[in-house]
N, C-alpha and C positions, 0 to 999 in steps of 0.2 A: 364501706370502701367502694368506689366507681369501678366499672368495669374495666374501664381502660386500664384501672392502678395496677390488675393482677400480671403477674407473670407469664410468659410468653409460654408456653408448651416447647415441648423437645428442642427447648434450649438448656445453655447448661451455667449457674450460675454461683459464685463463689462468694460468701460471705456468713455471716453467724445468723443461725441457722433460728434464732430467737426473733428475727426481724423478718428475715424470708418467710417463714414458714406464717408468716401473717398475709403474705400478698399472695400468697397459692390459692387458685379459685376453688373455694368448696366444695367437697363433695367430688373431687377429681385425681386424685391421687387411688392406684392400685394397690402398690404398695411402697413404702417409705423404710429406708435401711439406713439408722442413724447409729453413729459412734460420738456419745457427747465425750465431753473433756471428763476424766478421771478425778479431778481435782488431786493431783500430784505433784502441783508447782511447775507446772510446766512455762513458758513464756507467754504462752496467750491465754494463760489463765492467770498471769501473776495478777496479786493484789487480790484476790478473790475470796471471801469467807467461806465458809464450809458455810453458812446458810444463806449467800448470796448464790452459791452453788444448788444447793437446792431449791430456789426459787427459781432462778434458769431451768433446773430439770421438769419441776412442776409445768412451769409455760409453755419447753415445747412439747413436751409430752401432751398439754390438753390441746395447743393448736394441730396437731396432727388428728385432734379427734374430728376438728373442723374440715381440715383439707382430708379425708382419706372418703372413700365410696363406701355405703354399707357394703362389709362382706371384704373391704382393704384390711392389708396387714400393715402391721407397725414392729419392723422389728429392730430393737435394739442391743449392740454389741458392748459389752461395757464388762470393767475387772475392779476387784475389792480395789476400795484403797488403802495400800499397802503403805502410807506414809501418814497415816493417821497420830497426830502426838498427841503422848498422855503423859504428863508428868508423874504420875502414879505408877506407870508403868517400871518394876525394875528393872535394872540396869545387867543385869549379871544373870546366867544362865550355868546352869550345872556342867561338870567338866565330861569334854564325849572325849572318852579314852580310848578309841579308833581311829579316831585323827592327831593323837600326839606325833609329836615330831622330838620328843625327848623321852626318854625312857623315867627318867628324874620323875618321882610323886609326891604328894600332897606330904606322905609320912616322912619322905627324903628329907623335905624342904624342914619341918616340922624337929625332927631328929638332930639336926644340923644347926637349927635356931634354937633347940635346947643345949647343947656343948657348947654353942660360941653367941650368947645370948646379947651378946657388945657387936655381933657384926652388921652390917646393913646387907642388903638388897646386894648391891656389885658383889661385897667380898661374899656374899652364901654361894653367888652364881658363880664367882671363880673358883671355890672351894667345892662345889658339884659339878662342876665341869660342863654349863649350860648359860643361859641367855639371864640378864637381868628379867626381860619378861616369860621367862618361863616360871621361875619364883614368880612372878608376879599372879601370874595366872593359877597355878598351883596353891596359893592362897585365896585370891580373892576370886576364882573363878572366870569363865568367857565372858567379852561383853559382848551384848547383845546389840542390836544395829543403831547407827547413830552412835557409837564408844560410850566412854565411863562418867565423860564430863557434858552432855548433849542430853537435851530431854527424847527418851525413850520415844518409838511410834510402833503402833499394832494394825492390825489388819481390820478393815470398817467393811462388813457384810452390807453390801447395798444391792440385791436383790428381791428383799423384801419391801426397799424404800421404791423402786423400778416400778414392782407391782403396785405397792397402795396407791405413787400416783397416777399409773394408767387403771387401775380401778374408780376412781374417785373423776379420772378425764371420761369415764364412759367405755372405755375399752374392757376387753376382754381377756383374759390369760389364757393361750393357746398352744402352749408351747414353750421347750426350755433348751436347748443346743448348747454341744463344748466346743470351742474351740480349740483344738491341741495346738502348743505352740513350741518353740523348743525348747529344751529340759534347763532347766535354771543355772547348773553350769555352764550351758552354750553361752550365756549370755555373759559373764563374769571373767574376767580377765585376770580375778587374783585368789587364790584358795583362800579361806578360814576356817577356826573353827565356829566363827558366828555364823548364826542363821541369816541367809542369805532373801531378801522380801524380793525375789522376781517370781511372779506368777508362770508357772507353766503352761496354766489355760487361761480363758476369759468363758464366762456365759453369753449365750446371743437368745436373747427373750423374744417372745415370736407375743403380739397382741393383735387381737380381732376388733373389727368395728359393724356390729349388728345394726348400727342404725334405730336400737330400739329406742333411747335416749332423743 
């Protein structure tokens, strides 16, 4: 790259950070505080594979080994991805009986389908004096995020992928910081008894650049 092409100093510029971070004049950055995309289906990551994603992560994590000074930090803010789908994943999770909102149980429901074994779903829940889905859940148990008819998603630990590829870029592991955020009901506008996938914190990974490379 010509000299001209690199970036201005203490200016301030906007755009994806996989193209920038190629025009930053080597060896000139102190320290660099990047927050990539989550890969959560956001808009400006729509369309993206979970290994297009990772090939993004790879790039700019090594081009910052380029642009940073020996002795620059690299530090990046980043949270599991909590929308990770597994079809394998089940659908249904065990009943938390601190959060009912009906007194009515599994043995009720059970009880009541043995005396009147011709009745459905409505007529058991008129006849217990509760919700069609409270029967419903009393059998078949909570579902879990995403509902009953939706492929399942789990939590994808990506702090060991963070490290391997600022290890493999030449950096250094130096550090590991929470970020506390608000508590997972803050964020939710509607109770369940499903488990709710909002992070409370995020990790901020702190990496060194020794220059030994």
């Amino acid at each position: 790259m010509k000299h001209t092409d690199f970036l201005a100093d203490n200016d301030i510029y906007c755009g994806d950070s996989s193209t920038l971070m190629n025009r930053i004049r080597p060896d000139s950055i102190a320290i660099s505080i990047w927050s990539p995309p989550y890969h959560v289906g956001k808009d400006y990551e729509s369309g993206q594979s979970y290994e297009e994603w990772l090939i993004m992560l790879r790039n700019v994590i090594k081009s910052h080994y380029r642009g940073l000074k020996p002795g620059g930090f690299l530090a990046i803010n980043i949270g599991d991805i909590l929308v990770f789908p597994d079809e394998n994943m089940p659908r249904i999770q065990v009943d938390n009986v601190s959060l009912r909102k009906s007194s009515i149980t599994r043995e009720d429901v059970l009880a009541t389908m043995s005396t009147h074994p011709d009745y459905n779903r409505h007529q058991l829940a008129k006849l217990l004096g509760c919700s069609e889905q409270t029967v419903h859940l009393r059998l078949m148990g909570n579902n879990i995020r995403e509902g009953k008819y939706a492929t399942q998603t789990k939590v994808k630990i990506v702090g060991g992928l963070i490290e391997e590829m600022a290890l493999e870029a030449g950096l250094y592991t130096y550090d590991r910081r929470v970020w506390a955020k608000d508590p997972a009901w803050a964020n939710c506008n509607w109770a369940s008894n499903s488990y709710l996938s909002v992070d409370e914190f995020e990790y901020v990974y702190i990496f060194l650049e020794t220059g030994n490379n």
